[in-house]
KEZA-600679 format. One line per 10 residues: number of its first residue (from 1); their letters; for each residue y, z, x of C-alpha. Coordinates in steps of 0.1 Angstrom, whole numbers, plus 5000, padded with zeros to 4 digits. Example, Ala and Ser with C-alpha at 12.3 -4.5 7.8 and 13.67 -1.06 7.14 Angstrom:
BEGIN
1) as) 4955/5078/5123; 4989/5071/5137
# end
This chain:
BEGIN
1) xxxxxxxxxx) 5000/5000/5000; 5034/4989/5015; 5058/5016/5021; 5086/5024/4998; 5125/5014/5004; 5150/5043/5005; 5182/5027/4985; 5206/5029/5015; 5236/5027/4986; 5224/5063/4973
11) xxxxxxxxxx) 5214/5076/5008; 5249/5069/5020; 5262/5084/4991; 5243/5121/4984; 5227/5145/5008; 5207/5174/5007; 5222/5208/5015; 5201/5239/5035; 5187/5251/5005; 5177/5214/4992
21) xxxxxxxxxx) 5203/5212/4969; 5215/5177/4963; 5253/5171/4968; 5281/5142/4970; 5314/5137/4980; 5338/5133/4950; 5360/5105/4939; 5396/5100/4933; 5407/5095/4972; 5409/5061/4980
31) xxxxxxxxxx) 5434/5047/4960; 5470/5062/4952; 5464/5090/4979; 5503/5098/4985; 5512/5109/4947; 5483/5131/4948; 5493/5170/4956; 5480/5181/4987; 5461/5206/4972; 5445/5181/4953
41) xxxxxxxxxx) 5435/5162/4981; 5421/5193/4998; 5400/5200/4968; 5389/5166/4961; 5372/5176/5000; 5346/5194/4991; 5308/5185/4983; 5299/5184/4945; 5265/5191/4934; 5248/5165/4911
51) xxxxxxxxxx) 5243/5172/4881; 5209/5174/4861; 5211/5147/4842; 5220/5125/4868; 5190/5143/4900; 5166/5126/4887; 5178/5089/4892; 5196/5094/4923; 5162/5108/4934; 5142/5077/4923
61) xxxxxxxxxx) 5162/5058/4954; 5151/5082/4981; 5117/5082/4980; 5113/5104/5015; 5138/5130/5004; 5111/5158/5010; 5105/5149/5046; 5140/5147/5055; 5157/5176/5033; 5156/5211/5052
# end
């Protein structure tokens, strides 16, 4: 049996955090950046966890997540 692709789109996108949890980086920063707030921007920083609904399709596209997570 052939081996399965990792979807580099969502690996790129989400990663695992110590404690396996699955996390991205938020939106909103690309475009329009300088009449944003700072503290905005700072916020907008952080790592999001994913969200139920949404774990279980993101983790159809990384079929080794297990090996790789901590």
């Amino acid at each position: 049996m052939p081996k399965m692709k990792t979807h580099k789109g969502t690996a790129k996108r989400f990663t695992f955090t110590g404690s396996g949890k699955l996390v991205s980086a938020m939106g909103q920063r690309g475009h329009f950046r300088r009449r944003k707030s700072t503290r905005l921007l700072q916020s907008l920083d952080k790592m999001q966890g994913v969200h139920k609904s949404t774990e279980d399709r993101v983790l159809r596209g990384l079929p080794y997540r297990k090996k790789h997570a901590r």
